[in-house]
LUMSE-894554 format. One record per residue: residue number from 1; y, z, x of N, C-alpha, C in turn. Coordinates in Angstrom, 3 decimals. Layout:
BEGIN
<NUM <Y Z X> <Y Z X> <Y Z X>>;
...
REM end
This chain:
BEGIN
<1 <7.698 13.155 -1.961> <7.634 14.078 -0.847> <8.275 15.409 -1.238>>;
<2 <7.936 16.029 -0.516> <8.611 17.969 -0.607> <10.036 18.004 -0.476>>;
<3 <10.688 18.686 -1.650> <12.263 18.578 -1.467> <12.536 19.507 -0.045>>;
<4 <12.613 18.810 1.039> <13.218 19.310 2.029> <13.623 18.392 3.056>>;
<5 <14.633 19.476 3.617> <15.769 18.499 5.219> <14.760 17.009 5.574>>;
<6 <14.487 15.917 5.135> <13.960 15.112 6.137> <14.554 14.704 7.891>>;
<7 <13.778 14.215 8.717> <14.313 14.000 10.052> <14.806 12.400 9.453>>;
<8 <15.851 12.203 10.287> <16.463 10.636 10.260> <15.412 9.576 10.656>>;
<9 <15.550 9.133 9.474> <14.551 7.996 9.262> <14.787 7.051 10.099>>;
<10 <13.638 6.307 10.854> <13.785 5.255 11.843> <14.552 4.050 11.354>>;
<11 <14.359 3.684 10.838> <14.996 2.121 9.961> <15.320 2.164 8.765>>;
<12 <16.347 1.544 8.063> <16.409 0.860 6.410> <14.536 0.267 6.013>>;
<13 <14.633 0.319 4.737> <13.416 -0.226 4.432> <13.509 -1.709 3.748>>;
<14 <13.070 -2.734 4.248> <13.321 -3.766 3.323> <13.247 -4.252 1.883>>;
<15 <12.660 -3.501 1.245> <11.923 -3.691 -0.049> <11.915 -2.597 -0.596>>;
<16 <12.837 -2.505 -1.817> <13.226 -1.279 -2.623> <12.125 -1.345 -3.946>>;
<17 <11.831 -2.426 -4.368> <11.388 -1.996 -5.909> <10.016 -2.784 -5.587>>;
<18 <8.771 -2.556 -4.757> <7.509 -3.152 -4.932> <7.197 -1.922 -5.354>>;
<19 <5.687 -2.114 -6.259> <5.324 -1.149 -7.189> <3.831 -1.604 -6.706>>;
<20 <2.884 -0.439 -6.561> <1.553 -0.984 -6.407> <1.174 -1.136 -8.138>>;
<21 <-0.558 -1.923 -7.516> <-1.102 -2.346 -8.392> <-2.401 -1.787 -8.717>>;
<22 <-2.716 -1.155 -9.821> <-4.333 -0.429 -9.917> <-5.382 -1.198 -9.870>>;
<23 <-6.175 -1.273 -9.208> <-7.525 -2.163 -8.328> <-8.278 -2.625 -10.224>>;
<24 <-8.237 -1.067 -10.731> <-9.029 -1.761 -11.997> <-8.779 -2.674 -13.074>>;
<25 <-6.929 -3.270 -12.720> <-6.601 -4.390 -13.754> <-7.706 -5.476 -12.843>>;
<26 <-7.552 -5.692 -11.406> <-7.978 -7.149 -10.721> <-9.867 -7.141 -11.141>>;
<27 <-10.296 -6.347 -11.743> <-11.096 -7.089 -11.854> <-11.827 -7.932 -12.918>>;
<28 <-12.923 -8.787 -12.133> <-13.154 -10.261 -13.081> <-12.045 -11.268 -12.657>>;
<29 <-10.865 -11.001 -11.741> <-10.188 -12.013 -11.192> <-10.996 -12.655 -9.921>>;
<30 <-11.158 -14.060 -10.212> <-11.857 -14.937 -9.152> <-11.635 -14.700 -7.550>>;
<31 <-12.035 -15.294 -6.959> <-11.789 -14.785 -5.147> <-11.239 -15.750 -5.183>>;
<32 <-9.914 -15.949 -4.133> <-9.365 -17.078 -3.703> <-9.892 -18.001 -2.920>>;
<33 <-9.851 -19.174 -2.750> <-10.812 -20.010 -1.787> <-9.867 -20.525 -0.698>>;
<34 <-8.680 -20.072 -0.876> <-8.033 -20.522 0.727> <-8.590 -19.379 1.622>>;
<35 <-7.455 -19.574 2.204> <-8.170 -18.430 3.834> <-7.988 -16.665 3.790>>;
<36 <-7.139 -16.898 3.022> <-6.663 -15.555 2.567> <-7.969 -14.524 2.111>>;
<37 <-8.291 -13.576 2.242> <-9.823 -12.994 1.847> <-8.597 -12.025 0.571>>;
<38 <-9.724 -11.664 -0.215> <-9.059 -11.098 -1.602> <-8.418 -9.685 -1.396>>;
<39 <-8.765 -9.179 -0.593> <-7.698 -7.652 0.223> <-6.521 -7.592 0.449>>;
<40 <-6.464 -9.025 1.351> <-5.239 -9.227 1.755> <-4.096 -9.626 1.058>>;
<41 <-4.927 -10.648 -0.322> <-3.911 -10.961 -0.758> <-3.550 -9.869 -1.864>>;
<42 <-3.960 -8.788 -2.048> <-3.336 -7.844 -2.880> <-2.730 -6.605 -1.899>>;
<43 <-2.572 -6.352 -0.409> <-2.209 -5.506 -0.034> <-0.432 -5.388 -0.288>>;
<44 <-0.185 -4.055 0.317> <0.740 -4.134 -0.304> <1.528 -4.417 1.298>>;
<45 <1.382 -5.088 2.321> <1.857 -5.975 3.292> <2.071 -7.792 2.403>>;
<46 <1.112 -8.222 2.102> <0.856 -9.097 1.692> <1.770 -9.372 0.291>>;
<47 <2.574 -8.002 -0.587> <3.085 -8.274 -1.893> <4.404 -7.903 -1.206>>;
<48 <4.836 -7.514 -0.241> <6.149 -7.595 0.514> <6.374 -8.322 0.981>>;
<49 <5.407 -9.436 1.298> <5.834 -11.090 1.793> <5.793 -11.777 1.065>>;
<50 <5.528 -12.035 0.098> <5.763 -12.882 -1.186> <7.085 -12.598 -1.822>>;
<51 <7.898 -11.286 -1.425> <8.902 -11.236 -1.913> <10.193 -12.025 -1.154>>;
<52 <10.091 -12.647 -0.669> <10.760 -13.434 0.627> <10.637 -14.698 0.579>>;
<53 <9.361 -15.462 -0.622> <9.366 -16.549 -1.069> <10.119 -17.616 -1.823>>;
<54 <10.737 -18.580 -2.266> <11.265 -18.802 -3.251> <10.283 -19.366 -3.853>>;
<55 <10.721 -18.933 -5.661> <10.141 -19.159 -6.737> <8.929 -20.143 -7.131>>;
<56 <9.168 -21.383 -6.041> <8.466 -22.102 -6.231> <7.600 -22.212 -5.495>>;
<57 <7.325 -21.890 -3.988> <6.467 -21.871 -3.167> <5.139 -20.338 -3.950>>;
<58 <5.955 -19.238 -4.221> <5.658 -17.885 -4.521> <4.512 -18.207 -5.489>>;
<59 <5.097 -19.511 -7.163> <4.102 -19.357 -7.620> <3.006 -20.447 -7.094>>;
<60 <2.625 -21.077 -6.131> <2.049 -21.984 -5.723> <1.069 -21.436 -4.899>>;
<61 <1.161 -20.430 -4.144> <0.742 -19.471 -3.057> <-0.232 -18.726 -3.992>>;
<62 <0.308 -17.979 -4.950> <-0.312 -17.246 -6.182> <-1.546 -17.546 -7.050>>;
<63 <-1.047 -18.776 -7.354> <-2.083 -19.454 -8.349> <-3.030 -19.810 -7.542>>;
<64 <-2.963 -20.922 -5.816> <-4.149 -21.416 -5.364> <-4.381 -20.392 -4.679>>;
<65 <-3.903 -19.397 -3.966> <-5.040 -18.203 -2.601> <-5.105 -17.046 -3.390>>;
<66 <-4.296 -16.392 -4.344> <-4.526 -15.591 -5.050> <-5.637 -15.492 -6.160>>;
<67 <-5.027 -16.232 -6.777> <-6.131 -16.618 -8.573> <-7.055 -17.671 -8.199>>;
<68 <-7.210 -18.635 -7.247> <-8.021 -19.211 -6.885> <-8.297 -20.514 -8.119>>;
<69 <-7.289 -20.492 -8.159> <-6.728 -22.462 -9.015> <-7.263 -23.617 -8.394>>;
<70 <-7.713 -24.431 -8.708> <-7.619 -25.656 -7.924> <-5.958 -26.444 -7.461>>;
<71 <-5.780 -27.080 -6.806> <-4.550 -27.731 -6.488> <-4.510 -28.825 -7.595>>;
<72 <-4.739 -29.492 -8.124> <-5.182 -30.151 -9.088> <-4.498 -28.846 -10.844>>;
<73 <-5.262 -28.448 -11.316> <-4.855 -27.044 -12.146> <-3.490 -26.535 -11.452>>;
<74 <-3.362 -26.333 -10.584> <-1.683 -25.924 -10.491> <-0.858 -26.747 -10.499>>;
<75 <-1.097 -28.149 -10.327> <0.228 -29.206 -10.657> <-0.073 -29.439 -11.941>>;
<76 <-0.878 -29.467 -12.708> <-0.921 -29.289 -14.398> <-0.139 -28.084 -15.433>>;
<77 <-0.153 -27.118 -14.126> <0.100 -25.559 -14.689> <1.723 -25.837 -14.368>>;
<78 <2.117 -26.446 -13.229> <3.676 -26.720 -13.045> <4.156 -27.417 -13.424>>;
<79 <3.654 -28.273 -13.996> <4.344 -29.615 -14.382> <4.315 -30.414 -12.968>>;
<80 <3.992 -30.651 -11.947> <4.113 -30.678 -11.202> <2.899 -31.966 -9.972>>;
<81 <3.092 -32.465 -8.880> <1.806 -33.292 -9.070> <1.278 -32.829 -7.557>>;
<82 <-0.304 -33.129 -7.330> <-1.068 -32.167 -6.438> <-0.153 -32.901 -5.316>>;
<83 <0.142 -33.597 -4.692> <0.810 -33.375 -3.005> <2.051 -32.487 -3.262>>;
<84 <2.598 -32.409 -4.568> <3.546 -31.463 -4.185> <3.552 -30.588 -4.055>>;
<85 <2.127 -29.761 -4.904> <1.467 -28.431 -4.904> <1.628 -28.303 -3.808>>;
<86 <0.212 -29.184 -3.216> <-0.034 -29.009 -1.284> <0.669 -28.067 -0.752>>;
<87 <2.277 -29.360 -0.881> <3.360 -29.381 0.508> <3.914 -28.072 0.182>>;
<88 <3.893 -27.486 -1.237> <4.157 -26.070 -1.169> <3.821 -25.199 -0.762>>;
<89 <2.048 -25.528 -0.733> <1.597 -24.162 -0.707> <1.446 -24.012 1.598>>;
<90 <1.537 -25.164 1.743> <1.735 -25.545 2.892> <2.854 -25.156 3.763>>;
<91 <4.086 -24.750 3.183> <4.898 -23.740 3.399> <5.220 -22.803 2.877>>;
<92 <4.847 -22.498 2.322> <5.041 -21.158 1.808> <3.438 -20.171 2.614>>;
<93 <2.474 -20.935 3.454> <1.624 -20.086 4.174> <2.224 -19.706 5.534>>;
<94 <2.783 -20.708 5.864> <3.839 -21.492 7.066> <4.619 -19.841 7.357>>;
<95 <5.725 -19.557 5.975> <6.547 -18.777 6.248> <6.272 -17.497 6.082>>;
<96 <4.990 -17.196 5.408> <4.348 -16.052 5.561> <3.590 -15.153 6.718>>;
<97 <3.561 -16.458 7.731> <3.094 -16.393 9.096> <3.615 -15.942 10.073>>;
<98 <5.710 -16.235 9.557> <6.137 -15.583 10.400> <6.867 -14.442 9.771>>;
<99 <7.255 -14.332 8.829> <7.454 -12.825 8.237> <6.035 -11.473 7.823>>;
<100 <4.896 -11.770 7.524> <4.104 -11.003 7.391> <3.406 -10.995 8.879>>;
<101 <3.688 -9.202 9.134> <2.867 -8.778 10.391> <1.605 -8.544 10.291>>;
<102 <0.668 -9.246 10.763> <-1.305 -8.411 10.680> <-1.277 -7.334 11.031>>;
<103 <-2.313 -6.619 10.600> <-2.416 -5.179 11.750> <-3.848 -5.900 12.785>>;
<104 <-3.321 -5.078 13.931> <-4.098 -5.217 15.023> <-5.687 -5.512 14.700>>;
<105 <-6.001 -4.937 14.030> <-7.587 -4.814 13.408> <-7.489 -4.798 12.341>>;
<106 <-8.779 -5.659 11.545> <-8.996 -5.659 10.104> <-9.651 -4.461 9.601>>;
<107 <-9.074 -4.373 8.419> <-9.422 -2.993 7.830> <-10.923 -2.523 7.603>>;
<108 <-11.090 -1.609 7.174> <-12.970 -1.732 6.935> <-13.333 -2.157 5.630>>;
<109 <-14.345 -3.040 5.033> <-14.406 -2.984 4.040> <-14.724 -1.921 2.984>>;
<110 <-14.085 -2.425 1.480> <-14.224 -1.490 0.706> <-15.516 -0.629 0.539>>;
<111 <-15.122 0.594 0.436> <-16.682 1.264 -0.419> <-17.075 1.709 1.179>>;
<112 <-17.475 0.944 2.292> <-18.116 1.066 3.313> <-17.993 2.503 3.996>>;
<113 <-19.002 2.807 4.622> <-19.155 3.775 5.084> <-17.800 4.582 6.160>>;
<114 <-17.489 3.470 6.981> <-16.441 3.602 7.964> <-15.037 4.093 7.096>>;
<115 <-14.618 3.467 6.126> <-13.259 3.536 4.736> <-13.950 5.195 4.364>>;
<116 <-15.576 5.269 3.823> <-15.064 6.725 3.333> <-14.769 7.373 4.111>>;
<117 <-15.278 7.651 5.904> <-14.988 8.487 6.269> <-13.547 8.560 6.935>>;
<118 <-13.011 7.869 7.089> <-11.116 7.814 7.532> <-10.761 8.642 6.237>>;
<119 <-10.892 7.912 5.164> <-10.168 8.397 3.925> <-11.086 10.323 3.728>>;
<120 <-11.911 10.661 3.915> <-12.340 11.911 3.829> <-11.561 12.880 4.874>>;
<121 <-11.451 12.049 5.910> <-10.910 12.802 7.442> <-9.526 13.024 6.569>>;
<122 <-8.961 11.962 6.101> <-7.419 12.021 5.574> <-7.046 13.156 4.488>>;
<123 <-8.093 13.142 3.714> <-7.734 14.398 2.486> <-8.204 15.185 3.275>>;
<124 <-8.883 15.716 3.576> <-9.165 17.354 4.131> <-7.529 17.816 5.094>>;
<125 <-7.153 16.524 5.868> <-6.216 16.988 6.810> <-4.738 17.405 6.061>>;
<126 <-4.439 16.535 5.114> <-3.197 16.320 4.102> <-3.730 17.490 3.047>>;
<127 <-4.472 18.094 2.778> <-4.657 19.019 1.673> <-4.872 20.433 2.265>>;
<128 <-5.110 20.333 4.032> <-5.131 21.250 4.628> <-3.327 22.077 5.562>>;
<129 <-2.880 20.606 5.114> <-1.216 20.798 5.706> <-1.559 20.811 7.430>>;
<130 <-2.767 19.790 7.992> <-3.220 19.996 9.275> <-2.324 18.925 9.888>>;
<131 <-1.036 19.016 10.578> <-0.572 17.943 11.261> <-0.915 17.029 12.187>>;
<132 <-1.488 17.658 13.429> <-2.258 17.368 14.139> <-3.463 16.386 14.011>>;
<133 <-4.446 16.835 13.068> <-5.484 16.434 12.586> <-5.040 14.758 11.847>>;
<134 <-3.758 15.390 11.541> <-3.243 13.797 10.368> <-2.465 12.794 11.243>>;
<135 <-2.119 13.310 12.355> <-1.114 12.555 13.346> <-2.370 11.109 13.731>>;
<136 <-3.791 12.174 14.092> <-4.790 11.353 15.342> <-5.316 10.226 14.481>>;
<137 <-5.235 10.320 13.120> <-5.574 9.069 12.458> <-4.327 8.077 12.693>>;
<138 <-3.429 8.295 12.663> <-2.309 7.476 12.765> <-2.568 6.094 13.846>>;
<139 <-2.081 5.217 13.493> <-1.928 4.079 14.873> <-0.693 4.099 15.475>>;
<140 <-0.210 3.578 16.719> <0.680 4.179 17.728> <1.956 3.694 16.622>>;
<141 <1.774 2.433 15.942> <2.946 2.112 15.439> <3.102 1.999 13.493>>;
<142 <2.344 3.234 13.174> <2.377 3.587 12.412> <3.719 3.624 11.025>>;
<143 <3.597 3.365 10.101> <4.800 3.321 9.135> <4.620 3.865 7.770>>;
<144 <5.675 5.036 7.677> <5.410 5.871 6.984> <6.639 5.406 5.665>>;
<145 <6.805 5.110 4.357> <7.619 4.531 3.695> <7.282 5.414 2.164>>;
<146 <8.842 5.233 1.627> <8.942 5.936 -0.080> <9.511 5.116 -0.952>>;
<147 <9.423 4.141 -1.029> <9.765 2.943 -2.344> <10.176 4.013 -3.390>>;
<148 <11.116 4.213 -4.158> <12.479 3.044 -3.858> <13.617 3.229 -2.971>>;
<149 <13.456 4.923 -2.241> <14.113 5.445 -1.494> <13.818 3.803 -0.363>>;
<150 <15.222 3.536 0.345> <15.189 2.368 1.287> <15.241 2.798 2.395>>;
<151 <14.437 3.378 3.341> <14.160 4.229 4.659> <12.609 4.339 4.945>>;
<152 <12.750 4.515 6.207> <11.431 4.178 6.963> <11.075 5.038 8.264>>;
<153 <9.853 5.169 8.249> <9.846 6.087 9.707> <8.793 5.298 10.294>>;
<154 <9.184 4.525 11.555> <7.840 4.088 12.003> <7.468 4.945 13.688>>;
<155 <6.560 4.961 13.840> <5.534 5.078 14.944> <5.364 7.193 15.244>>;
<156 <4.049 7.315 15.585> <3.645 8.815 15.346> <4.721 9.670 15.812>>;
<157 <5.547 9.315 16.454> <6.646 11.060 16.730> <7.370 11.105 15.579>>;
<158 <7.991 9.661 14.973> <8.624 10.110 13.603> <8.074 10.694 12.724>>;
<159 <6.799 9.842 12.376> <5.619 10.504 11.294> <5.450 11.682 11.461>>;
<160 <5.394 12.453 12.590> <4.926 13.881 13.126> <5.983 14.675 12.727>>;
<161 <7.190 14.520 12.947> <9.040 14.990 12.627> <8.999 15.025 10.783>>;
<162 <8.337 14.101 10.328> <8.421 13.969 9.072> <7.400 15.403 8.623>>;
<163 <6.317 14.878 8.688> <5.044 15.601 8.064> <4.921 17.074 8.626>>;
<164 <5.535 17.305 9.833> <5.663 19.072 10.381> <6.773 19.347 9.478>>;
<165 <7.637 18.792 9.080> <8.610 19.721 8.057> <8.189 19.333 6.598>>;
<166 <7.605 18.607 6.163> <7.143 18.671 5.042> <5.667 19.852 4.903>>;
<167 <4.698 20.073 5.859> <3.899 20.824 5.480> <4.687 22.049 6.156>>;
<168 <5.624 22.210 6.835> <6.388 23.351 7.713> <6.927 24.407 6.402>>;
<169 <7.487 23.536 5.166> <7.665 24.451 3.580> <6.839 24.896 3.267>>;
<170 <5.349 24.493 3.639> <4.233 25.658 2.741> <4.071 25.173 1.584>>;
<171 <4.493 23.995 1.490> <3.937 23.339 0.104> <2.663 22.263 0.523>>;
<172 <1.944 22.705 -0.570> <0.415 22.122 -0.056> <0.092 21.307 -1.458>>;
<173 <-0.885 19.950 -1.496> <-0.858 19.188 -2.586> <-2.512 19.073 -2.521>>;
<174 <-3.238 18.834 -3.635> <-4.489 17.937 -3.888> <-4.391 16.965 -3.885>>;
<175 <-4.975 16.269 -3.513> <-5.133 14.528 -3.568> <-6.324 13.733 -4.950>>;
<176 <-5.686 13.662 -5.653> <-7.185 12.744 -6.447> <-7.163 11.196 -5.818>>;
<177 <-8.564 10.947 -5.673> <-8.522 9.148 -5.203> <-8.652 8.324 -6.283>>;
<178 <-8.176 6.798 -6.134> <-7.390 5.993 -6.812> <-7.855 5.067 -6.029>>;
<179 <-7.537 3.597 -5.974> <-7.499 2.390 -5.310> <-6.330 1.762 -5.865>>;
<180 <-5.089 1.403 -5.109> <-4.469 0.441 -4.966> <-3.681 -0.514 -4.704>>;
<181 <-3.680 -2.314 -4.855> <-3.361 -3.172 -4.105> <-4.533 -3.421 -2.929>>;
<182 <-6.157 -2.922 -3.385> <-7.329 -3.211 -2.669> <-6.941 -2.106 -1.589>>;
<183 <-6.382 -0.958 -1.367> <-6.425 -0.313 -0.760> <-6.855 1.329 -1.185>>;
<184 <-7.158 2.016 -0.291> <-7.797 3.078 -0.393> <-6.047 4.284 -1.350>>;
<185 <-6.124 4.522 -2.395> <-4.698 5.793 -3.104> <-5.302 6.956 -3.271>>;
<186 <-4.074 8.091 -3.764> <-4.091 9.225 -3.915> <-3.188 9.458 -4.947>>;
<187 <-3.327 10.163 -5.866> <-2.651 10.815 -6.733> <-2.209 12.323 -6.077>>;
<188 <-0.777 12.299 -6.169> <-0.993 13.663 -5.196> <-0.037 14.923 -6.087>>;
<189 <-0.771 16.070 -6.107> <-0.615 17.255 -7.113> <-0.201 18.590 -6.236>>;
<190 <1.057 18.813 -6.482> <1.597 19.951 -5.892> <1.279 21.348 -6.424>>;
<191 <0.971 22.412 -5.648> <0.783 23.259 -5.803> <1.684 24.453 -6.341>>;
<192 <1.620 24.934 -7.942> <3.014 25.550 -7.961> <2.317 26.926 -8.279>>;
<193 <3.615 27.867 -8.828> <3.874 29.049 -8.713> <2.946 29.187 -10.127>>;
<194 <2.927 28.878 -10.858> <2.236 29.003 -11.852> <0.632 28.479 -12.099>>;
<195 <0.089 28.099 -11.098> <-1.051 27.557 -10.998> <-1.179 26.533 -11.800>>;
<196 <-0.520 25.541 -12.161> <-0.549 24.255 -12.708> <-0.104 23.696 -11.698>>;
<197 <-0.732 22.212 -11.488> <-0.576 21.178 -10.387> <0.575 19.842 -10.658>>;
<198 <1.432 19.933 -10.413> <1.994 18.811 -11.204> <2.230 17.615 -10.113>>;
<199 <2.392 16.801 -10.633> <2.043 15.444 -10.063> <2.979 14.764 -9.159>>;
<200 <3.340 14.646 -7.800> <4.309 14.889 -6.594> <4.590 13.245 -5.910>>;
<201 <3.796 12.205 -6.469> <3.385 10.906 -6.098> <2.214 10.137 -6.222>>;
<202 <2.125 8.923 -5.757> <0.974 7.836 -5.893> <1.325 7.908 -3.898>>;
<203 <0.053 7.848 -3.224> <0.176 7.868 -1.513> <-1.125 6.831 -1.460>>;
<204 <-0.650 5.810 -1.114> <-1.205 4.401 -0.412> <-1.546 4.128 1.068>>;
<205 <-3.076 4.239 1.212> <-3.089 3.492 2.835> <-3.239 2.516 3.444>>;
<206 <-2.767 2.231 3.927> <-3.105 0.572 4.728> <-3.444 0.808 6.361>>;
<207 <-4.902 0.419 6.323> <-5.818 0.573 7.067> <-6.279 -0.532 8.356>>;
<208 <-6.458 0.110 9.837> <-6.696 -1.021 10.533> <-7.832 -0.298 11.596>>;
<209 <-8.460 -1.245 11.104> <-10.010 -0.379 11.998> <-10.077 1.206 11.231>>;
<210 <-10.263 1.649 12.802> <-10.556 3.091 11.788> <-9.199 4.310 12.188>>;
<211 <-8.271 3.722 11.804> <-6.816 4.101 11.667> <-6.166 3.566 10.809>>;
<212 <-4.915 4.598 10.082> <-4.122 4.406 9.428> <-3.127 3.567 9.918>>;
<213 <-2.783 2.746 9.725> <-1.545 2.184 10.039> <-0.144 1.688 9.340>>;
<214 <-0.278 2.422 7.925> <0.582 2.601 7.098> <0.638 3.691 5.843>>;
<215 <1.564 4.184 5.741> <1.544 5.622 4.562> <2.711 5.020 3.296>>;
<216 <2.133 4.789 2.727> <3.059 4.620 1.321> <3.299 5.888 0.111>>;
<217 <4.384 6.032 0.167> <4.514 6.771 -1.234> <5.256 6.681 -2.400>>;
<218 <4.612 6.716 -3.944> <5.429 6.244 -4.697> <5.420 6.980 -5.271>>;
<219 <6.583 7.040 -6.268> <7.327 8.355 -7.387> <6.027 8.584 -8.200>>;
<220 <6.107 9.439 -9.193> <5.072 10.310 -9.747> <4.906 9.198 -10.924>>;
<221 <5.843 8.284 -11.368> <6.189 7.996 -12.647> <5.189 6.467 -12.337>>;
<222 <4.507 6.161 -11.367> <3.221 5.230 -11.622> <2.085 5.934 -11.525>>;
<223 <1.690 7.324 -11.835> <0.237 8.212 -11.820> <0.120 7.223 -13.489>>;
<224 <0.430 7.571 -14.217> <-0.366 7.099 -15.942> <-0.885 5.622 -15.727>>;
<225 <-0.155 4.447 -14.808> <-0.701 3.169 -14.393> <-2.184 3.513 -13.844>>;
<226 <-2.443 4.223 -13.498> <-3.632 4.343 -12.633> <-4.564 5.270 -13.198>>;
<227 <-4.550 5.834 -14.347> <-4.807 6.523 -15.592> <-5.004 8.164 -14.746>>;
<228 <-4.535 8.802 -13.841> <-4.200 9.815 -13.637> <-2.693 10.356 -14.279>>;
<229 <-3.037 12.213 -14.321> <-2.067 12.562 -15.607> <-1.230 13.086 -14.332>>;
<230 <0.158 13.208 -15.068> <1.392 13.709 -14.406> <0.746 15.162 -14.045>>;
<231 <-0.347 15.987 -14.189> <-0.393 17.509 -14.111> <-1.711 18.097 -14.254>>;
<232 <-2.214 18.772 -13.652> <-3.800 19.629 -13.361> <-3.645 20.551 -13.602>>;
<233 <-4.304 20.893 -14.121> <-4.603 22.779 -14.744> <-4.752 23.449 -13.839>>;
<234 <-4.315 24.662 -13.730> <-4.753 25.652 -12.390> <-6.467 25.905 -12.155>>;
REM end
């Protein structure tokens, strides 16, 4: 974000060191055959509840709804024998149920027509420094977050307090698009004095219907993961 005054952040953030993931390692990885659809289990809601797992449920959860293992293949892979797999993976869905929040509405699918146009509405508004315009995508309980900074702003008056003094400096960014953790990214490139763009964050959305309902941002130093460069030519 823009070095300036932030407004007091609504909450601590729970989760200091999750790192997204670039959409183009997952593929050729199988679909999971539990219930989990393959979005979910890479969002980055979904990789903040796994962090809350212990070790053994975490890799059990992983291997069968994630990688899409048989239960059978994961008590081979654990040493381990299939009812115990089960009873793992059987709680460890259990406790994900009550620590991971859904959003109200499922997101749109990828690629789909409905995803480009939120995400088009979103860069024109964020590259235009249009607050307003960026607020109405928002959902009422919106959450705006900076991994590894541990602070949080949730629901649109904070977001609005945030983003009017960040575009309120007159610093304006490009967005290049990205995908990841199956979600719609941005590589985002600040505008400097010298007409070179240098590279300001990775900005993640997590999407519900045809609203934002989460803003992620991560340090500049995961752009090369996602094979975008730290810097744009004027």
């Amino acid at each position: 974000m823009p070095e300036v005054d932030p407004p007091a952040p609504t909450r601590p953030g729970e989760v200091v060191w999750l790192e997204p993931y670039p959409e183009a390692l997952l593929e050729g990885v199988p679909g999971p055959e539990a219930r989990y659809e393959h979005a979910e289990a890479i969002s980055l809601a979904f990789v903040t509840a796994l962090q809350v797992l212990p070790p053994r449920q975490l890799a059990v959860l992983v291997l069968r709804d994630v990688m899409g293992f048989h239960a059978a293949e994961v008590a081979e892979m654990l040493d381990s024998s299939v009812d115990s797999v089960k009873s793992a993976l059987k709680r460890a869905r259990a406790r994900l149920q009550r620590g991971w929040p859904q959003a109200a509405e499922p997101p749109p699918a990828s690629g789909s027509p409905s995803e480009q146009a939120l995400v088009a509405s979103f860069v024109r508004a964020y590259e235009a420094g249009d607050v307003d315009a960026l607020i109405a995508m928002f959902t009422d309980d919106i959450t705006v977050s900076m991994p590894p900074i541990p602070l949080e702003y949730q629901g649109r008056d904070a977001a609005a307090r945030l983003f009017a003094g960040i575009f309120g400096s007159g610093r304006r960014v490009d967005l290049v698009p990205t995908r990841a953790n199956g979600q719609p990214a941005f590589g985002a490139y600040l505008h400097g004095s010298t007409g070179i763009r240098h590279g300001s964050g990775l900005f993640v959305l997590t999407l519900a219907g045809d609203r934002i309902c989460a803003f992620t941002r991560f340090d500049n130093d995961v752009l090369p993961s996602f094979g975008l460069p730290r810097s744009l030519p004027g």
